[in-house]
N, C-alpha and C positions, 0 to 999 in steps of 0.2 A: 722582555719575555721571548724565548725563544720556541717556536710554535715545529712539534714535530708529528708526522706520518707515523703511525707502528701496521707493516709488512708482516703479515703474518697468516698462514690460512688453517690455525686451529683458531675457534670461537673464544676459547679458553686462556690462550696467550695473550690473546689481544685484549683480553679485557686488562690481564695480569698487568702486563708491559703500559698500558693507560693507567692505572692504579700505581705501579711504581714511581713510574715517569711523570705525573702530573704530583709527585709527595715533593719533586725536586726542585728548588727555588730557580726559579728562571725560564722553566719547561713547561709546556702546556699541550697535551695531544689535542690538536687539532680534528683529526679524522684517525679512522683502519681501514685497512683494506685486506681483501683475501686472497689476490692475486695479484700478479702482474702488473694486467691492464687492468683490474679495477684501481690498482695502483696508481697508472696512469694518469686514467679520472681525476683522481682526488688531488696528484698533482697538480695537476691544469685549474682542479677549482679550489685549490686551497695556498698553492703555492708555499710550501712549509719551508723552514731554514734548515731541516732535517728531516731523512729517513731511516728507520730500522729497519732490516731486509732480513726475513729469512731465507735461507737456503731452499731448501725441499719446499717446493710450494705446486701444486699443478697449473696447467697450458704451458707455463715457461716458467725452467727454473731462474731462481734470484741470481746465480752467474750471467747468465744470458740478460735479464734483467737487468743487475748492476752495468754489466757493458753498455750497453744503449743506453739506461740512463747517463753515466759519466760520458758519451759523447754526442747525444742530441739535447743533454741539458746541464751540465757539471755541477754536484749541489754538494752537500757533505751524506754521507752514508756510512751507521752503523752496519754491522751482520750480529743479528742475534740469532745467533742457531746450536745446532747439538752439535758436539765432539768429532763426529764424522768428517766436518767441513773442515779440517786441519790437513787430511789429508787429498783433499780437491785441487788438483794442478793447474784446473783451467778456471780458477778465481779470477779475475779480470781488473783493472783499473779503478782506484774512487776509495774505497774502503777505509776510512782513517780511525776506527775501531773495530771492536770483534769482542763480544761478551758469547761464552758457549752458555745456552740453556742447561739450566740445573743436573744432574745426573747425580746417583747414588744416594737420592734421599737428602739432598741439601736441601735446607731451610729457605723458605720463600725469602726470609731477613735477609739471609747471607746473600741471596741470588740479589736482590732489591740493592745491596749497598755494592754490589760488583759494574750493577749496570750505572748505579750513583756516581761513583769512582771514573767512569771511564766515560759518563757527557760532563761531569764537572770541567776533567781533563782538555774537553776540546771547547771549552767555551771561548778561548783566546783563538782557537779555529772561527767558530759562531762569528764572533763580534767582526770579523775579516771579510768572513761569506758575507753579514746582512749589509755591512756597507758597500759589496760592491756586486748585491743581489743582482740581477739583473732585470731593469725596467720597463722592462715589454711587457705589450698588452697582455689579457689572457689569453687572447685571438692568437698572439705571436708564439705562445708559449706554446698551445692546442698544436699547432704548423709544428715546430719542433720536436716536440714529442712523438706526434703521425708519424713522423721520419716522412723520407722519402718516397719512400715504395706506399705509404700508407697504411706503414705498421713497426714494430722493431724487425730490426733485421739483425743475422746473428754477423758479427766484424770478422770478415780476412786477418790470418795471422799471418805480418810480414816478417820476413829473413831481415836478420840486420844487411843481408848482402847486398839490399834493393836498396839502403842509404848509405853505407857508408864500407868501402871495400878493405878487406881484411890485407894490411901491407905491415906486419910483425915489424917492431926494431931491431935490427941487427946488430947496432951499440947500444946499448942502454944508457939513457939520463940522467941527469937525476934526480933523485926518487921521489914518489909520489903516492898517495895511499888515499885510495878509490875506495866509497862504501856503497853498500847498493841495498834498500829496504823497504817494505810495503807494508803491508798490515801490519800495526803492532809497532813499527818501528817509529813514531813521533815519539813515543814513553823512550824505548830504548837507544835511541839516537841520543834522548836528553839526556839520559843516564852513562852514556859512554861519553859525551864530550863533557861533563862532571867532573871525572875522573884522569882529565887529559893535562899533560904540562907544554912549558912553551918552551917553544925550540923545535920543533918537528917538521918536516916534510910537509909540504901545502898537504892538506887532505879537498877532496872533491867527492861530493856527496850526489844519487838520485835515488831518494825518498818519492815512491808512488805518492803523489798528492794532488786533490782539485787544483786548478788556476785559481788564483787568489790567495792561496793561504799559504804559501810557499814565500812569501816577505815576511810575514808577522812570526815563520817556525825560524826563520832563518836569523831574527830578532831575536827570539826565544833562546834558541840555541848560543846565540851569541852571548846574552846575559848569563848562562847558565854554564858557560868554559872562559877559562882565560885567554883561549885562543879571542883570533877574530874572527867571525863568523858574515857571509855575506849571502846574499841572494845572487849566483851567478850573473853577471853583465857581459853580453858579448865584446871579445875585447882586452879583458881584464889581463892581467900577469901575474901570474901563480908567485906569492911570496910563502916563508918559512911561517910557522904559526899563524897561519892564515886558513879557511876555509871555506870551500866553494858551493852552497848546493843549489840545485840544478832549479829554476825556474817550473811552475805546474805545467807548463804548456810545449816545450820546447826541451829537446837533447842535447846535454853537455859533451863537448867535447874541445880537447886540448892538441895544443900544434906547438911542436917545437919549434922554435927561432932560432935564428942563425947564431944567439952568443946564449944558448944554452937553457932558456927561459921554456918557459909554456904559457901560449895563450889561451884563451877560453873560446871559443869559437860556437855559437847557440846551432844548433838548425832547427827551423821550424818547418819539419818535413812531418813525414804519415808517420803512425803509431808506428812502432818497432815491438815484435811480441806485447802485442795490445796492449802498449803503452808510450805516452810521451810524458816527460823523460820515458827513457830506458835505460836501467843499468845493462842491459847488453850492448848498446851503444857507446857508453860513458868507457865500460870495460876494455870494449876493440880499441876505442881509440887510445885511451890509455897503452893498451899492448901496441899502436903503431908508435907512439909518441915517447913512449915512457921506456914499455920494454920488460927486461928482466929485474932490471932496478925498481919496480914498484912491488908494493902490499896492495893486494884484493880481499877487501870482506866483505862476504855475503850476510845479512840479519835476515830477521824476520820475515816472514813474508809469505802469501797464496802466488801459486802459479810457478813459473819459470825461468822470468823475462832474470838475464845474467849466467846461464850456466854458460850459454855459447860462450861468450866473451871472456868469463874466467876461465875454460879450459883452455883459449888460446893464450891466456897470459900465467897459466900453470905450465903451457909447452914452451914457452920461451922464459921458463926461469922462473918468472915471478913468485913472490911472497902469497899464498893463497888459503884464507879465514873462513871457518864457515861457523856461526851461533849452531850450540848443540840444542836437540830437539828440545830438552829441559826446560831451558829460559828461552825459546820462544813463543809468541803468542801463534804464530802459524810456524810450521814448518816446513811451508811448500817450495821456498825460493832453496835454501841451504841444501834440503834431500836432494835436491833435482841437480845443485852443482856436484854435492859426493856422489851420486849415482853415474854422474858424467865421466868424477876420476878428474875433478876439476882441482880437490880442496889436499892442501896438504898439510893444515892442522884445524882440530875442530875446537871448539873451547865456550863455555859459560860466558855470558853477558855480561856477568860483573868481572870477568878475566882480559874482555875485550881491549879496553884502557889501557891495561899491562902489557896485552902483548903488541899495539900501536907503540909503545913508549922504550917496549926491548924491541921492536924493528927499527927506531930511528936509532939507536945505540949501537946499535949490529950484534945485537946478541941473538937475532930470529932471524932466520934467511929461508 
């Protein structure tokens, strides 16, 4: 049984989101909470395997919230909230669903089997998280939560320039095809390596995700393409049909070798645009390593972390994808790369596949 928090500061949601949530086999609400830091609370005395976060919530919104959660405690975290929060750029780290609350008169049924659909979906997340919960006291958990200062505090947004310095290729490589995705993209990561054949250019993935559950998607995703799919290992050498993504905790990046190759190289340095991975990170160095010879695509995703990084491997050539608002579940990463003048073709989810499989052909440049 997996025991979840419902975030929410109408009386009325919370009762709903308990009633829906407790009809789903495996799910049991624990507690509610109306805020934040009542949040907090119930963290520290109930310790759940899950949170639902609203957005709009008063003292601190649930962005602000989710941040300090995923870094003074990393747990799994829905956002159930209204349609508004599609277009919030400063969404932050953690989120591995996103159910928008009902609009235009939808059926409490309909909304009930949306939110059904999307904790079924992460229970292979769940089963990750409880095994490797964390087993500290509540005393220890209380300490973390406080934070530092003796409260949350809102996270410094760093340049990629503080980790990792922007040195473009001036020959290009060869080729390599870089994905970069957050909210929404565990479903559509699954759906586009589906769709994939073998033969292709190493691809290298950073997918926003807790520590921990970043071996079991990379499992997933394996079973679910013909490629090979791995959990990045510092070290590694990019082979053909093969696929890299990026550990929960640490930034992929790749180094050409002296007879043509690219290693994988981890850093376990600060967030990069409040996060670790960062597809902005993954991107630059791609553009020092790779060059004009690679494909960039941006999916899913809140916030921004990747426009940097795809506009400098859009100025040196590169291949550069952005998921059309359509088929994503957020559209905050993609806007923020075309707003940049990053993206040089946009395309549908279920088009994605296709156009990974006409860039290794040379039919897409």
């Amino acid at each position: 049984m997996y025991t979840v928090l419902v975030i929410d500061d109408s009386p009325s949601m919370r009762r709903l989101l308990t009633d829906l949530i407790n009809k789903i086999d495996e799910f049991e609400v624990v507690a509610t909470a109306m805020d934040a830091y009542d949040a907090r609370e119930k963290i520290k005395e109930y310790e759940p395997d899950l949170v639902t976060i609203d957005i709009n919530m008063p003292k601190m919104d649930g962005v602000t919230f989710l941040r300090n959660l995923m870094r003074l405690h990393p747990m799994p975290a829905v956002v159930i909230s209204g349609e508004s929060v599609r277009g919030n750029d400063i969404f932050d780290d953690g989120a591995v669903g996103f159910v928008p609350k009902p609009e235009g008169g939808e059926s409490i049924s309909s909304f009930g089997e949306r939110v059904k659909d999307t904790l079924l979906n992460l229970t292979f997340l769940l089963k990750r998280y409880t095994l490797k919960k964390p087993k500290g006291t509540k005393t220890e958990v209380s300490k973390k939560l406080s934070g530092s200062k003796g409260g949350f505090e809102v996270e410094r947004k760093v340049h990629p320039d503080e980790v990792l310095p922007s040195r473009p290729a001036v020959i290009s490589g060869p080729r390599v095809i870089a994905i970069g995705s957050s909210t929404g993209g565990v479903e559509s990561l699954l759906k586009v390596f589906s769709g994939l054949v073998e033969g292709l250019p190493p691809i290298v993935i950073t997918q926003h995700i807790p520590y921990g559950f970043s071996s079991s998607f990379a499992q997933r995703l394996n079973q679910s393409s013909v490629l090979t799919v791995y959990e990045a290992e510092d070290g590694m050498i990019l082979e053909k049909s093969h696929a890299y993504l990026a550990p929960g905790n640490k930034h992929l990046t790749l180094e050409r070798q002296r007879d043509n190759t690219y290693k994988i190289v981890l850093l376990d340095t600060v967030k990069v645009s409040r996060h670790r991975p960062s597809v902005d990170i993954m991107f630059r160095s791609v553009n020092n390593s790779v060059g004009g010879s690679a494909m960039a695509i941006m999916m899913t995703g809140m916030g921004d972390d990747g426009s940097i990084g795809m506009k400098e491997l859009y100025d040196n050539g590169a291949y550069t994808v952005a998921q059309n608002e359509e088929s994503c579940i957020v559209f905050g990463m993609p806007a923020k790369a075309i707003e940049a003048g990053a993206v040089k073709d946009i395309c549908h989810l279920n088009d994605i596949s296709r156009y990974i499989i006409e860039f290794a052909s040379n039919k897409r440049r």
